[in-house]
C-alpha positions in Angstrom: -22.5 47.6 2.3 -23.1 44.0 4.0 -22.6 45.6 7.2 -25.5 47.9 6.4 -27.2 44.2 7.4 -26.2 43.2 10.7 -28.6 44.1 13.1 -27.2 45.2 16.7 -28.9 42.7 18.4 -30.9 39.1 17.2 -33.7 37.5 19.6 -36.3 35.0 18.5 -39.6 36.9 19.3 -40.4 40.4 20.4 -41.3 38.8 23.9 -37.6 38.2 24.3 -36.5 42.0 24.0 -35.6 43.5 27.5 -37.7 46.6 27.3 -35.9 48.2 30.2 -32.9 47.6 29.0 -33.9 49.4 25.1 -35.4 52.5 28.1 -32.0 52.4 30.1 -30.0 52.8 26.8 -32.1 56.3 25.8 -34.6 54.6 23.4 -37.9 55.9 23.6 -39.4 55.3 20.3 -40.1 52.0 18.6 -40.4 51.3 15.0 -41.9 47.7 14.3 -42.6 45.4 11.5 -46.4 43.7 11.4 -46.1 40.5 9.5 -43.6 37.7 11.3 -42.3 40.1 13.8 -45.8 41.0 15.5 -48.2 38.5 14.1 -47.8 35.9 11.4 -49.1 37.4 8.0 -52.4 35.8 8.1 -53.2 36.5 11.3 -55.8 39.3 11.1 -55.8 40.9 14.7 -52.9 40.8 17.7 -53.1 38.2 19.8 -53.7 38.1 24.3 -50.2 38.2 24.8 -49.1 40.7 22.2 -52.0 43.1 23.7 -49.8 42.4 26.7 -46.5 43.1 25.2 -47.7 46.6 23.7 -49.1 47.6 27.0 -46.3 46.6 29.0 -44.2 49.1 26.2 -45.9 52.0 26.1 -46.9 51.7 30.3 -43.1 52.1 30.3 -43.3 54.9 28.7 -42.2 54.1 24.8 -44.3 55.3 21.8 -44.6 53.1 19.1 -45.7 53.0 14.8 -45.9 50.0 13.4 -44.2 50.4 9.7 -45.1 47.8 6.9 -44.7 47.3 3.3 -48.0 45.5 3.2 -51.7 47.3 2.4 -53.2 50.2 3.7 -56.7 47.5 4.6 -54.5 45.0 6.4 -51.6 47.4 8.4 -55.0 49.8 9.6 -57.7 47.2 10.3 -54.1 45.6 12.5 -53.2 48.7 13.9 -56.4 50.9 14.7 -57.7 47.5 17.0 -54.6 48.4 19.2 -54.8 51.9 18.9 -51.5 52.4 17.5 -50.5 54.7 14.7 -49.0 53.1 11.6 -47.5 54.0 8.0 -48.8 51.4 5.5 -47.2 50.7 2.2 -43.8 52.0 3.6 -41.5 51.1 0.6 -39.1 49.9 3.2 -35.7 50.0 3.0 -36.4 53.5 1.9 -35.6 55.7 4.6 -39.2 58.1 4.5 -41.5 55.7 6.1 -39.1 55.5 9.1 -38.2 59.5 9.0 -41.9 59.9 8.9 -42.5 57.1 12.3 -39.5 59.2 14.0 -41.4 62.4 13.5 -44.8 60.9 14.6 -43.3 59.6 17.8 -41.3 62.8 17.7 -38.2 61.0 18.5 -34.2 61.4 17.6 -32.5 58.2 15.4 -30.4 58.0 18.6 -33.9 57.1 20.4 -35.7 54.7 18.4 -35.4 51.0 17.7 -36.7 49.0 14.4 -38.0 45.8 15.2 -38.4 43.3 12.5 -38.2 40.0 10.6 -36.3 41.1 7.8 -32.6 42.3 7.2 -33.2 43.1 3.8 -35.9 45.3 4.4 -36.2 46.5 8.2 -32.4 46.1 9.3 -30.7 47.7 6.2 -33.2 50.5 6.5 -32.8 51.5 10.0 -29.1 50.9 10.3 -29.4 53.2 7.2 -30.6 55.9 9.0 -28.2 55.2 12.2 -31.1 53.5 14.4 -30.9 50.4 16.7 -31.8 47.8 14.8 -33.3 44.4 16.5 -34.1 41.2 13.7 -36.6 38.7 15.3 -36.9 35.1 14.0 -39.7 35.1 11.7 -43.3 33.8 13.5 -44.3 31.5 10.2 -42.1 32.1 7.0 -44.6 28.8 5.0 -47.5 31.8 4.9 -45.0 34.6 3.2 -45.4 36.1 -0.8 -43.0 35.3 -3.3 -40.7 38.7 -3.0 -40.4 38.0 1.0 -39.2 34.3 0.1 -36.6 35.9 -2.6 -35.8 38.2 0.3 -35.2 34.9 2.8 -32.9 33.3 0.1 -30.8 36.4 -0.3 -30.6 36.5 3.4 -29.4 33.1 3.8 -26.1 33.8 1.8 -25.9 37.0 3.7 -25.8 35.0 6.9 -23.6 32.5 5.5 -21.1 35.4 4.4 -21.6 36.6 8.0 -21.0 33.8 10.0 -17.3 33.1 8.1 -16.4 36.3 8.7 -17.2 36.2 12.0 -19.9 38.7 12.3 -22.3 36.8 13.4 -22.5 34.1 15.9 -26.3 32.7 16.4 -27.2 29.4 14.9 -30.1 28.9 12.3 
């Protein structure tokens, strides 16, 4: 079940993802978290160099749905300023919200990636489902709510289990 958490790959910010090497692989659809993996939580619109980012990634040819567990008001207002689709409320790790983002982009499990912040909550649910899974060191963990810090202390043993076991080999 633990393994269920290890992502296949760890980076510190979505700006340190090689994008050609996610198209060379046979990824063509990406799943991504809003809060702490795009923008911090209170951070109501994307930022220059994220624009940047998401035009970069869907110039190379990627589609995109951002997928979060936060409110319909705050994922849209995010999302329909970039002109990218998103599925509010997603209930993740439930698998629907990310069934529903791979039929949207209509894309394979063997194609996508889930980007995100969290292994309880983006990892587990795409390595779930069989997808490439990529964690990203959360942008400002001081603005999170109360079941995202219980989610950061579970995640800390987790990581702690990982490391003596070898299964991880990043420093935090």
């Amino acid at each position: 079940m633990l393994e269920l958490l290890i992502p296949r790959l760890r980076v510190n910010s979505i700006y340190d993802i090689d994008i050609q090497a996610l198209w060379d692989a046979g990824v063509r659809g990406i799943i991504t978290d809003l809060d702490n993996t795009l923008v911090s939580t209170n951070d109501p619109l994307a930022s220059p160099q994220l624009v940047d980012w998401l035009k970069r990634v869907k110039t190379a040819g990627f589609r995109i749905v951002i997928v979060s567990n936060n409110s319909a008001g705050r994922v849209k207002t995010f999302s329909d300023a970039l002109a990218v689709p998103s599925i509010p409320r997603a209930k993740k790790p439930r698998g629907a919200a990310f069934r529903k983002a791979m039929e949207m982009m209509n894309v394979s499990p063997g194609q996508t990636v889930v980007i995100g912040d969290q292994m309880l909550t983006d990892v587990l649910g795409g390595n779930r489902l069989g997808l490439h899974t990529i964690l990203v060191t959360p942008i400002s963990v001081g603005d999170e709510g109360v079941f995202t810090r219980i989610n950061r202390k579970i995640e800390k043993i987790v990581l702690s289990w990982m490391k003596r076991k070898g299964l991880m080999s990043w420093e935090d």
